[in-house]
N, C-alpha and C positions, 0 to 999 in steps of 0.2 A: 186295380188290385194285384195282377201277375206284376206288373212292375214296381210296384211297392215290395210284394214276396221277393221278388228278383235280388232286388236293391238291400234288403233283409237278410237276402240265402250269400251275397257277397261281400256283404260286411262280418257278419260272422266266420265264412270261409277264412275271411284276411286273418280275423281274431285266433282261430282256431291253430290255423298254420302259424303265426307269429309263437304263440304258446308252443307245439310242437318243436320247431325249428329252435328254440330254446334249452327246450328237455333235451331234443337230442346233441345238439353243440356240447351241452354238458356231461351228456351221457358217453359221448364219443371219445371227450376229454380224459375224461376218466378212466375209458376204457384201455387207452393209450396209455396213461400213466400206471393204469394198474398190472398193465403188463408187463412195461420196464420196471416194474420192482419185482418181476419174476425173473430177469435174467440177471446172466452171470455178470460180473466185473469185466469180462474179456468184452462182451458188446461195448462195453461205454468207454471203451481202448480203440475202439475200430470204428474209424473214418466211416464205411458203407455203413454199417449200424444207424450214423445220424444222415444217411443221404434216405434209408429205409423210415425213419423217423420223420423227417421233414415231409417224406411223399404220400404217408400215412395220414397227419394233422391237416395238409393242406386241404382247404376248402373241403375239411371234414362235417365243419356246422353245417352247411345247409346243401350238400350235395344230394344227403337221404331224403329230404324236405324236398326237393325237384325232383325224385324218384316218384315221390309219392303223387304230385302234382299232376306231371305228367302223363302217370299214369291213369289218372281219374281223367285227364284233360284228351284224353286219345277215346275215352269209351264214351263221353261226351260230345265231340267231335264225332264220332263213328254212328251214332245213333241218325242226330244232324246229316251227317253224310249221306245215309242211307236214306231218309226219308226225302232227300234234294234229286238222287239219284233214280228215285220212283218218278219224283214228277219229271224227270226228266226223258226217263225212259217214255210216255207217252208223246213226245215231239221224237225222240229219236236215238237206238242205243247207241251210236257212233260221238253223240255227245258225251254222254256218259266216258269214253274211250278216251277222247280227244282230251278230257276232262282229267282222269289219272295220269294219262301217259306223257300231257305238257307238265306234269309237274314230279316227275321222278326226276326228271336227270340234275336239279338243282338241290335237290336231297340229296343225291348221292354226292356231290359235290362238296354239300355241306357238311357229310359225315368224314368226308374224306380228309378234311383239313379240321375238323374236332380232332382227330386222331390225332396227326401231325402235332396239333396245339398242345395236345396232353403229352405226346412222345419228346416238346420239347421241354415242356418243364420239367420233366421226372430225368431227364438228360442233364438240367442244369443245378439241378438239387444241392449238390457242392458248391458250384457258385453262392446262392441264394443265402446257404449258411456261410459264405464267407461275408458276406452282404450284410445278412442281420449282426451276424459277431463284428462287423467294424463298425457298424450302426451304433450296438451296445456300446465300444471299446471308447468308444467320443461321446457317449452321453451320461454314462455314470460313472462313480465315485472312484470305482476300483484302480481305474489309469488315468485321473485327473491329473493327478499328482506329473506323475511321471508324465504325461503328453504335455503341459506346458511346461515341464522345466526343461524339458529335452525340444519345445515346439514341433513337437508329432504333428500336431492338427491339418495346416492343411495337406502333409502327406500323407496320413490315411484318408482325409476327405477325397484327396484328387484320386485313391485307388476305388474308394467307393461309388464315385460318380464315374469314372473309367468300367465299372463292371456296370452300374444301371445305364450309359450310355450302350453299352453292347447288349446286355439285356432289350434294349428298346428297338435298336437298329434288327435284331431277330426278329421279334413281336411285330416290327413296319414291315419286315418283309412278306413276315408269315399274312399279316392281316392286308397288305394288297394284293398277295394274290389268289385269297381268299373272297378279297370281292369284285377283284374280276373275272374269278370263274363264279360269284352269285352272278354277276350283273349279265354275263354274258349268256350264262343257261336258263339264267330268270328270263332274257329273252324269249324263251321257247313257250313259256306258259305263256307270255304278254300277245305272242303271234296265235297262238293258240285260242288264247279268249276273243282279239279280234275277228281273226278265221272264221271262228265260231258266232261270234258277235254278227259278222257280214252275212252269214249264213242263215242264222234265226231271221235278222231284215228282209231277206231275198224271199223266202218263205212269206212272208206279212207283204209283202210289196206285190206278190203273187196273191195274195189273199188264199190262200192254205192256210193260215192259222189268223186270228184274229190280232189289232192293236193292243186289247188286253193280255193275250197267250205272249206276245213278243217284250212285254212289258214282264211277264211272269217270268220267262225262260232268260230274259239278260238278266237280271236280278239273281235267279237260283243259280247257273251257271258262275255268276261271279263271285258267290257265296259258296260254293259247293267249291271251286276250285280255292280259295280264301279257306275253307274249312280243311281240307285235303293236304294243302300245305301246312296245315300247323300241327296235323295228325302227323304226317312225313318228319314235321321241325321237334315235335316231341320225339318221337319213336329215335332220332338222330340224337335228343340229349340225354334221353333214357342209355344209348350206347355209350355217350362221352360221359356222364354220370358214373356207369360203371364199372370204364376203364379206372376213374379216382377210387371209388370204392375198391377193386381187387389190390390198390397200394394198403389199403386200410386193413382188408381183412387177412393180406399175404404179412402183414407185421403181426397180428393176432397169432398167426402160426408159427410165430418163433418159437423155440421151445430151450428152456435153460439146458446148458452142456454138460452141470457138472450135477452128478445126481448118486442116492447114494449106490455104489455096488455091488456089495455083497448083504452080507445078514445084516439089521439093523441092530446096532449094540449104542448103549448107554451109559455112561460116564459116571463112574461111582462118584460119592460125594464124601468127604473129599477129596480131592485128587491123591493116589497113595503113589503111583508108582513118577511120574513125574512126566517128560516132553521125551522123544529121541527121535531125531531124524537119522534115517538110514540112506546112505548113499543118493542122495537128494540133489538132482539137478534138474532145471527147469528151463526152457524156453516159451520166451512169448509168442503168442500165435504171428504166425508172416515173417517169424525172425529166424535167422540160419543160426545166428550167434546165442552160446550159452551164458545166459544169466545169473545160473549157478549150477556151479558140477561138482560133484563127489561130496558132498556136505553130510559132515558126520559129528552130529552134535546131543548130548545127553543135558537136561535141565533136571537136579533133585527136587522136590518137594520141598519149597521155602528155600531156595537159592537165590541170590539174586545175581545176573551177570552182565556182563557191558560188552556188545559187539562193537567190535572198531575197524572200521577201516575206510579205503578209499570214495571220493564221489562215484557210484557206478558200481560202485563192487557186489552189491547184492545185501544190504544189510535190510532196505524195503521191502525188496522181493521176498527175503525169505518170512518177514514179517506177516507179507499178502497171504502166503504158502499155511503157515500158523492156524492162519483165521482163517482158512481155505473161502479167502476169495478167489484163488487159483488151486490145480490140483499139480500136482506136480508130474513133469515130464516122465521123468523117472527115477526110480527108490521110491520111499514110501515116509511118512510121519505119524508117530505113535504116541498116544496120549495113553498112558495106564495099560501098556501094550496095545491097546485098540489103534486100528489104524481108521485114521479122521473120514478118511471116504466111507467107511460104514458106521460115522452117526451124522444124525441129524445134524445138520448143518444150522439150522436157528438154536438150536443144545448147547452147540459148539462155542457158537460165538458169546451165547448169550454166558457162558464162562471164562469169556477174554473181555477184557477193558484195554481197547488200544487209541491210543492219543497220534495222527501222524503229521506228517509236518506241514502237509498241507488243510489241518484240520478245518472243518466248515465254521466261519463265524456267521449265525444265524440272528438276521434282523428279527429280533423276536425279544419277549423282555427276560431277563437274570434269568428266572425261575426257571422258564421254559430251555435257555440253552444252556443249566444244569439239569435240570429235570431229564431231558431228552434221554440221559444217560441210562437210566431204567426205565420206561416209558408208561410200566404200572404203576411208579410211585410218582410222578411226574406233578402231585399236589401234593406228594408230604414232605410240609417247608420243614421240621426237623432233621430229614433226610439229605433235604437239599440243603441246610445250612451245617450240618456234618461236614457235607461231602466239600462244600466251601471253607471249611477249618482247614480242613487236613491238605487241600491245594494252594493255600494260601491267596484263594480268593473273599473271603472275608471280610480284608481289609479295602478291594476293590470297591463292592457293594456296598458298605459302611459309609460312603463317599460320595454315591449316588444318591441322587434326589429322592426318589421312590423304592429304593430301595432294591429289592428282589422285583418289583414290578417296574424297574425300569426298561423301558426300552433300550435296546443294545442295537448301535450301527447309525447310519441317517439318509436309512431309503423312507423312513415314514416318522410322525409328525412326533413331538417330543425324545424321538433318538437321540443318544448320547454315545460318540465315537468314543475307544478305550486303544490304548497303545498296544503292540506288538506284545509285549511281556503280559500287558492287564489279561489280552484275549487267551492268552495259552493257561493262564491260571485259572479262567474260567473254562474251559476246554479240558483243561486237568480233573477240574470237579466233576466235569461231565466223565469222566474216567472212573474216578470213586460214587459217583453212585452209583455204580453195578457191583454187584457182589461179587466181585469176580476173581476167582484164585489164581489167573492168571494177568497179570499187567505190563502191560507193554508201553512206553513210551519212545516211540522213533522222532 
């Protein structure tokens, strides 16, 4: 009957955790994602942002699942322990001694190189993402084209096996000598059990304790030390567990930079006095050089005007500035006199429609990468077929199989690839469906 229970209490333990280790993978996912839509544009500009990223996600799913584990697994083990440690204390408390002390120093050993393992991944975090982005850059759609007309192939393959070749040769270092300080301190418990082992005999052989007492004491001993090591081997991933978690929870604590400053003010409707940037110069963070300097520009209400000029001159920049996905170094931008850093910034935006030149084309079908543009109306196909008139994507759709439900791209199954020109005209509608009195196309 206990072995039936047993076999009952470990089947569903598995079920139980498989479920959890599920919730929270996803829960963790999310968490992640839901925080990088709380920061600024300047994170997703900065190289350490995606090393903090990468160190955060890794072996996010099931780190908290071995927290949990472990921990139930040490007070289990500890109970076990304790009651090995009684019977043993009647034969002799020096067993009990001999019994902890041969097996700490292989613990400590083991904690010592968890560290090391975890200080070297979080070390190589850049690599890794240079690893997955050549992985990407050779498997899908986006640089097909280009790697075989140019034959890229095997020169980013031989950079990508060149960095998992060094990757490994780290990992073989790190993991031999790893286990020859296990093999070599695991030693000390091995000498330690037989010591012990020679000891309990000598006792029986003397007839001080019975053939059954030396039968009980090798048995508990070797169980009690077996038990004591896996209490020590938890308690060691419980620490290396933790180290991954503090990547997780030190990303949690980002906090957006650009926030509002003064009084919170709100944007009459509609816009009466018009755009003016004052003395408006901007540098990128980690950059000495200015991006834009002295910029002094008035837009009236229903103007419309054409900024020109060179690759690099800043006509993006000040676009970014606008939308204040940047805030500007210095001078200030005024919408209806109000200056942009005291309103809301979801306000803000959600009265700019700006189209840029790297616009996202989302595998997703018509509807949805017009829709996206106002994301409340994002089912009302008279909206969306408006907003398709007036960008001259109408005649795209007209064309397609399914219409407004077609799928757009060919990462998934019925996609249908659209030209350079088709994509920006639907990119356009995604423009006009926002009500927005201000439009920008870069």
């Amino acid at each position: 009957g206990l072995f039936l229970l047993s076999a009952a209490f470990n089947h569903g333990r598995r079920l139980i955790q498989q479920l959890i280790q599920l919730q929270l993978a996803n829960r963790i996912r999310a968490e992640i994602i839901g925080k990088a839509l709380t920061l600024d544009l300047a994170y997703f500009e900065d190289s350490d942002f995606y090393d903090r990223l990468q160190n955060a996600r890794r072996e996010g799913g099931y780190k908290p699942v071995e927290l949990i584990n472990d921990t139930f697994l040490i007070v289990q083990n500890s109970i076990t322990l304790i009651s090995f440690a009684l019977l043993m204390l009647r034969f002799s408390p020096w067993l009990v001694v001999v019994l902890l002390a041969t097996s700490i120093p292989s613990f400590i050993a083991e904690t010592r190189y968890s560290e090391r393992g975890f200080r070297l991944l979080t070390w190589r975090a850049p690599e890794t993402r240079q690893v997955n982005y050549l992985s990407r850059l050779l498997t899908e759609d986006t640089a097909a084209k280009e790697i075989k007309l140019f034959n890229l192939g095997g020169t980013l393959l031989n950079r990508y096996t060149t960095l998992f070749d060094k990757f490994f040769e780290e990992d073989k270092s790190l993991a031999l000598r790893r286990a020859t300080a296990g093999f070599s301190l695991g030693l000390i418990a091995t000498l330690g059990f037989y010591g012990s082992y020679a000891w309990i005999v000598w006792y029986t052989v003397q007839a001080k304790i019975s053939l059954g007492d030396m039968t009980l004491y090798l048995a508990i001993f070797r169980q009690g030390q077996s038990t004591f090591q896996s209490i020590l081997g938890a308690v060691g991933n419980i620490y290396e567990n933790n180290l991954f978690m503090a990547n997780f929870f030190e990303f949690l604590c980002l906090e957006p930079r650009m926030k509002i400053t003064g009084e919170k003010h709100k944007l009459s409707l509609p816009l009466r006095g018009g755009i003016e940037f004052r003395e408006v110069g901007f540098r990128y963070p980690d950059s000495e050089e200015w991006a834009l300097r002295g910029v002094n520009l008035i837009i009236r209400p229903g103007e419309k005007i054409a900024l020109v000029g060179h690759n690099g001159a800043g006509k993006t920049t000040l676009i970014k500035l606008l939308s204040r996905l940047y805030d500007p170094t210095e001078g200030s931008i005024l919408i209806d006199g109000i200056d942009i850093r005291d309103v809301d910034p979801l306000e803000l935006q959600q009265r700019i429609g700006v189209i840029f030149q790297d616009f996202v084309r989302y595998h997703l079908p018509v509807r949805e990468n017009i829709g996206f543009g106002q994301i409340d109306a994002m089912d009302d196909v008279g909206r969306i077929a408006a907003a398709a008139r007036k960008s001259g994507a109408q005649s795209v759709v007209e064309e397609l199989p399914n219409g407004y439900e077609t799928m757009l791209g060919r990462w998934f199954h019925d996609g249908h690839e659209l030209s350079l020109g088709q994509w920006q005209k639907i990119a356009l509608a995604r423009a006009f469906m926002r009500d927005a009195e201000i439009l920008v196309l870069d």
